[in-house]
C-alpha positions as CSV (number, residue, x, y, z in Angstrom):
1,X,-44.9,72.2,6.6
2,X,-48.6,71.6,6.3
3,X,-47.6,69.0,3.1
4,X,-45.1,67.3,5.1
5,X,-46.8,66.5,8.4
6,X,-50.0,64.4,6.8
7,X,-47.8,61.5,5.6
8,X,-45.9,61.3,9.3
9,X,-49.7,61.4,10.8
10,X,-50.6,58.9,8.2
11,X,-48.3,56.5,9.2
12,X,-49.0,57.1,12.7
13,X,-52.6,56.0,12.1
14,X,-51.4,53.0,10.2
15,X,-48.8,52.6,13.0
16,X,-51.5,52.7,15.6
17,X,-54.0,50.4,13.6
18,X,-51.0,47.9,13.7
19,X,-50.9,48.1,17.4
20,X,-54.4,48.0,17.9
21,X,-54.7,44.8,15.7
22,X,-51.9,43.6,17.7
23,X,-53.1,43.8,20.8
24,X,-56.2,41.8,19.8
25,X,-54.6,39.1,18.1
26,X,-52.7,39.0,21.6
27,X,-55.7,39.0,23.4
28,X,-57.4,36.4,21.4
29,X,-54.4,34.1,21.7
30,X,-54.4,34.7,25.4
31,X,-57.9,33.9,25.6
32,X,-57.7,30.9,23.4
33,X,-55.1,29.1,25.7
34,X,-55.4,30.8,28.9
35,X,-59.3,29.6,29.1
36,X,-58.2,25.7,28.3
37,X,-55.7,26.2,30.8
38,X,-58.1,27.8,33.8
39,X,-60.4,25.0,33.4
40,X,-57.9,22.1,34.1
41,X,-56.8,23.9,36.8
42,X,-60.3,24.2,38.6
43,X,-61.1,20.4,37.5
44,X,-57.9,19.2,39.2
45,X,-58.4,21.6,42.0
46,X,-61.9,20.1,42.4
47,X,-60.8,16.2,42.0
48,X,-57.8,16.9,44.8
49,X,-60.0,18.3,47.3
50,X,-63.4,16.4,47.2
51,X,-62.0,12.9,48.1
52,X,-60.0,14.6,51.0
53,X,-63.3,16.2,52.5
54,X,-65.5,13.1,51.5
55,X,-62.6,10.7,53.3
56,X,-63.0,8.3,50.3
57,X,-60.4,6.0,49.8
58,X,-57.5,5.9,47.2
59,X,-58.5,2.6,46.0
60,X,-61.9,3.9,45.2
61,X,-61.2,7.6,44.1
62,X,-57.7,8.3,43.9
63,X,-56.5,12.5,43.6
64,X,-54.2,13.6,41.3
65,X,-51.6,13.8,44.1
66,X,-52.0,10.0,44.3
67,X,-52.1,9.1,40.2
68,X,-48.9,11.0,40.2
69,X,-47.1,9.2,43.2
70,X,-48.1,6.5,41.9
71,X,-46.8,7.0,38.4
72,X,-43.2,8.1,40.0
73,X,-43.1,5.1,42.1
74,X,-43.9,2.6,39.7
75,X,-42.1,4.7,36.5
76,X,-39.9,1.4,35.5
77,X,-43.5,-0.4,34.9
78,X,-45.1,2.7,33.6
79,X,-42.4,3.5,30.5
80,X,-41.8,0.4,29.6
81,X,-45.7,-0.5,29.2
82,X,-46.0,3.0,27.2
83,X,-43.0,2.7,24.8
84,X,-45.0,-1.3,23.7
85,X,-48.5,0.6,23.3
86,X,-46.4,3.2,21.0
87,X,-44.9,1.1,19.1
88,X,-47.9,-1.0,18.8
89,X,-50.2,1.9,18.0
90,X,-47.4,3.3,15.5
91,X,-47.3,0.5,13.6
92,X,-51.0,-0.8,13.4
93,X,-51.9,3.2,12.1
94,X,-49.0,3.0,9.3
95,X,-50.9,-0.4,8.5
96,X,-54.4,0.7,8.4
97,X,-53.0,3.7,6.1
98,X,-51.4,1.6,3.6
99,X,-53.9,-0.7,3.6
100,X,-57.0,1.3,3.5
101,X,-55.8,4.0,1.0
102,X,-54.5,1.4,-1.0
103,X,-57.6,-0.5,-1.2
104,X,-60.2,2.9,-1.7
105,X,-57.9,4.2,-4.9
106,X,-58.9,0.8,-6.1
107,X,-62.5,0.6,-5.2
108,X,-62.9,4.1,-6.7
109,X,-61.2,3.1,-9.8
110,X,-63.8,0.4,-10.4
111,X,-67.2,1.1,-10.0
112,X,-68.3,-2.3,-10.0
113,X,-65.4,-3.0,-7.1
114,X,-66.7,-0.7,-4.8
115,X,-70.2,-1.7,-5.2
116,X,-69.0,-5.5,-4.7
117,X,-66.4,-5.4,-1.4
118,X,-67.2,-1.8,0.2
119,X,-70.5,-3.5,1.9
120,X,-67.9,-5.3,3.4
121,X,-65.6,-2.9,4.7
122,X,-69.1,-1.9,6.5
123,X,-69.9,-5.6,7.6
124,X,-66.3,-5.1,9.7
125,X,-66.7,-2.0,11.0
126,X,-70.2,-2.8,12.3
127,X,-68.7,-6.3,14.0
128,X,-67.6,-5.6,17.8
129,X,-63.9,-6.0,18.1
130,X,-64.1,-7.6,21.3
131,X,-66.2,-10.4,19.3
132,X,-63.6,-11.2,17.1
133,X,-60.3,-10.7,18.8
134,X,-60.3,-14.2,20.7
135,X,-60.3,-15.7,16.9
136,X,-57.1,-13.1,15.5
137,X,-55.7,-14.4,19.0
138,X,-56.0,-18.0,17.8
139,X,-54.8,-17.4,14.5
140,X,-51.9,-15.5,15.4
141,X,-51.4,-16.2,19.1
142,X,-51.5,-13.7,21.8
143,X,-48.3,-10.5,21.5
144,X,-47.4,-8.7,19.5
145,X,-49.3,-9.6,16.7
146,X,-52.5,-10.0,17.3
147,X,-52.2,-6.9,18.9
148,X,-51.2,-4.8,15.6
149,X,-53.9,-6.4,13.8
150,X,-57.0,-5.5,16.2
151,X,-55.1,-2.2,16.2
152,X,-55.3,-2.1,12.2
153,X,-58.7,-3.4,11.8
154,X,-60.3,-0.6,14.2
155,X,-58.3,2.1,12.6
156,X,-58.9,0.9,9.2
157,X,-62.6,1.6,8.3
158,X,-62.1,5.6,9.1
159,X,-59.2,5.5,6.2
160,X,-61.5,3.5,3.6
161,X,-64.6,5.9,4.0
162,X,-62.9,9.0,3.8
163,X,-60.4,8.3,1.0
164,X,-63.5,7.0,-1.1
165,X,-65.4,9.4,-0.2
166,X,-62.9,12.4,-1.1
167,X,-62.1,10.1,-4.3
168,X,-65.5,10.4,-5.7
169,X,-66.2,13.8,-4.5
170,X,-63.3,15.5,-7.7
171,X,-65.2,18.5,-9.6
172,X,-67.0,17.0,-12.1
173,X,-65.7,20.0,-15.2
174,X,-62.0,19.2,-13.9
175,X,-62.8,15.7,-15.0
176,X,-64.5,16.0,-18.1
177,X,-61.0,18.5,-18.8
178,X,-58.9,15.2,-18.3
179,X,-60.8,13.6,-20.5
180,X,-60.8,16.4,-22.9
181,X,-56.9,16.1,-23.1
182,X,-57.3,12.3,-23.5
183,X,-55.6,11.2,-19.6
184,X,-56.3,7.7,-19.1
185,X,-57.9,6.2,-16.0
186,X,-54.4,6.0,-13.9
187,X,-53.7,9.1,-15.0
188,X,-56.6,11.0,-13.8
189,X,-56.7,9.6,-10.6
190,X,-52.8,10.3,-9.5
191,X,-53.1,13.7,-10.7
192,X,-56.7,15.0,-10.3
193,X,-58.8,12.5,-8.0
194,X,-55.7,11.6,-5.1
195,X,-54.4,15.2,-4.5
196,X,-58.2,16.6,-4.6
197,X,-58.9,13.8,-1.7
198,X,-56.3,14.9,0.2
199,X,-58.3,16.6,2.9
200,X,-60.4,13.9,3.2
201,X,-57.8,11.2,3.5
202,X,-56.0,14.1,6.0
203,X,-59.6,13.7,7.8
204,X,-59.8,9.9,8.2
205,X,-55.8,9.6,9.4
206,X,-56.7,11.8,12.1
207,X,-59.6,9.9,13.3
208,X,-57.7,7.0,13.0
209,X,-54.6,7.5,14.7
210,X,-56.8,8.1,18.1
211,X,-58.8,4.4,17.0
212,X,-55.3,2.9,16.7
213,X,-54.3,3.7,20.3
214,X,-57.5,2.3,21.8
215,X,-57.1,-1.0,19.2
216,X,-53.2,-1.3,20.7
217,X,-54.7,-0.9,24.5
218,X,-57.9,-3.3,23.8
219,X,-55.9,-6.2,22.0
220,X,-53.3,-6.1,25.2
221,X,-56.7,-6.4,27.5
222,X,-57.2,-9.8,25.3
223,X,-53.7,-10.8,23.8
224,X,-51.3,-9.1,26.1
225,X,-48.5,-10.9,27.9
226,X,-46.1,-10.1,31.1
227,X,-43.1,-10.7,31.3
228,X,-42.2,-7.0,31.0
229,X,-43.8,-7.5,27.6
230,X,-47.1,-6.1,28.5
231,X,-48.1,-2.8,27.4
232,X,-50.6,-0.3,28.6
233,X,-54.0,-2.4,28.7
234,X,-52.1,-5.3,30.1
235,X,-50.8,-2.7,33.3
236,X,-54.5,-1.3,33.6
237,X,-55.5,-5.4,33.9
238,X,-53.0,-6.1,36.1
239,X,-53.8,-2.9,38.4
240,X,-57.4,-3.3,38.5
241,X,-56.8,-7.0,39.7
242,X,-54.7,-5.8,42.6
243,X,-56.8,-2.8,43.1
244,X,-53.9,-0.4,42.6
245,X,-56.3,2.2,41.1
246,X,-53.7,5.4,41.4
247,X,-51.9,3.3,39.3
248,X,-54.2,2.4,36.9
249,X,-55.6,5.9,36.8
250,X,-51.8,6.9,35.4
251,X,-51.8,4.1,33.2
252,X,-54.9,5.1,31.5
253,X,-53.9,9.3,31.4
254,X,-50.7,8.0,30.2
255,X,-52.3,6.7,26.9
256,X,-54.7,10.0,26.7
257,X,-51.6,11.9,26.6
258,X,-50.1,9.7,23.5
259,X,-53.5,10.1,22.2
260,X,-53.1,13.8,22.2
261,X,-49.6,13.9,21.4
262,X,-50.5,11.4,18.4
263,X,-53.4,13.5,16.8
264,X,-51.4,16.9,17.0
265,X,-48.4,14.6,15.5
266,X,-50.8,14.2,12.8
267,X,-52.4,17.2,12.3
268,X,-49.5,19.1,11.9
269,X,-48.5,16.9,9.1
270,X,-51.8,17.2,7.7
271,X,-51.2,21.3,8.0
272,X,-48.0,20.5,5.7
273,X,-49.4,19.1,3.3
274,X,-52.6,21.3,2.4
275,X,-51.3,24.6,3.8
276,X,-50.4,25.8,0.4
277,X,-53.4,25.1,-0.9
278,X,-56.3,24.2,1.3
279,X,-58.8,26.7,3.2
280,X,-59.5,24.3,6.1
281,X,-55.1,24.3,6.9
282,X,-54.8,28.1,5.2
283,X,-56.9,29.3,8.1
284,X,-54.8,27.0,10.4
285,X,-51.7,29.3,9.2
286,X,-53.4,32.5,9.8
């Protein structure tokens, strides 16, 4: 009887260290969304009340009681606006993902390339967007357009100097053993240098899709147009013109919340791709 009762009180142990581990992944879990979730609360519960006992005006300081009366009120300008910055957005991050990888796997494939045209890509990045959308408006007119392209060019950098960077960052003996088995340039860099950068070109979409949003909303501050054609940045222009500031207010959370919505979008495809493989998304998993 002796014999037979140490295995049952062995697997109550391991039954017990189960629970126990349990009930600290639980508590970590609760801790790790509960604690994001407690501090919105007090922030809203501060913004409501402190306009109401300082008496300041709607128009100046709106509450969150206002933003989101005026966001119901006004939901057949609101939706509309957001579903032009989406698509907008959408399509000027598909561009400056194309684009940008496209042009790194070919910088990286020619030494002398990169050292000729990624000083450059630099030269751009460094130029204020603001300074140069009135000439993409010219070229291309104000809309849609012009719009896409501001949207491209300030989500395109990001893409280029992570994708280059993670291009020329492969493991130098994996190299030399693609050379040992004779792989030609093309080869090695489909293979061995694009699926090594992925984390790195995971990286730079990520940062990008956010840049993208505020690209869509700042070309619509320059290039947008009414009509019902107006996205977001064209709505905050027109609010802060007629001092409709609740409005405005739910104009610009409206775009945080694609912002957010847009990065986990990405993130989780980024978790997709590298889970298998990759620490950084392995731990994501765990």
């Amino acid at each position: 009887m002796t014999v037979k009762s140490v295995p049952a009180n062995g697997e109550e142990l391991v039954a017990g260290l189960r629970d126990v581990k349990a009930a600290r992944s639980k508590r970590k879990l609760n801790l790790k969304y509960l604690g994001p979730i407690v501090a919105l609360v007090i922030f809203f519960s501060i913004w409501q009340f402190v306009p109401m006992i300082l008496d300041i005006k709607p128009f100046i300081l709106p509450k969150p009681s206002d933003i989101v009366a005026a966001a119901v009120k006004d939901w057949h300008l609101l939706w509309p606006a957001m579903q032009i910055t989406i698509f907008e957005s959408v399509i000027g991050f598909l561009l400056s993902a194309v684009v940008g990888i496209g042009i790194s796997v070919l910088l990286a494939s020619s030494r002398v390339l990169e050292i000729s045209l990624y000083p450059y890509a630099v030269i751009l990045q460094t130029i204020p967007i603001i300074a140069i959308a009135p000439i993409i408006v010219i070229w291309f007119g104000s809309g849609f357009n012009s719009i896409v392209i501001i949207s491209f060019l300030i989500g395109f950098f990001p893409i280029v100097s992570n994708t280059l960077m993670g291009l020329n960052s492969v493991d130098k003996n994996m190299g030399d053993l693609f050379k040992l088995y004779n792989a030609n340039k093309w080869q090695t860099m489909m293979k061995l240098r694009i699926p090594a950068a992925m984390p790195f070109i995971m990286s730079g979409l990520k940062v990008s899709c956010t840049l993208a949003i505020i690209g869509s909303i700042t070309g619509e501050y320059i290039a947008g147009i009414g009509g019902g054609k107006g996205g977001l940045g064209y709505a905050i222009t027109v609010a802060a013109v007629q001092l409709k500031t609740p409005y405005l207010f739910a104009c610009a959370i409206a775009g945080a919340l694609f912002g957010i919505v847009f990065y986990l979008m990405v993130s989780m495809i980024s978790r997709l791709v590298l889970k298998s493989w990759h620490e950084s998304a392995m731990k994501v998993e765990k």
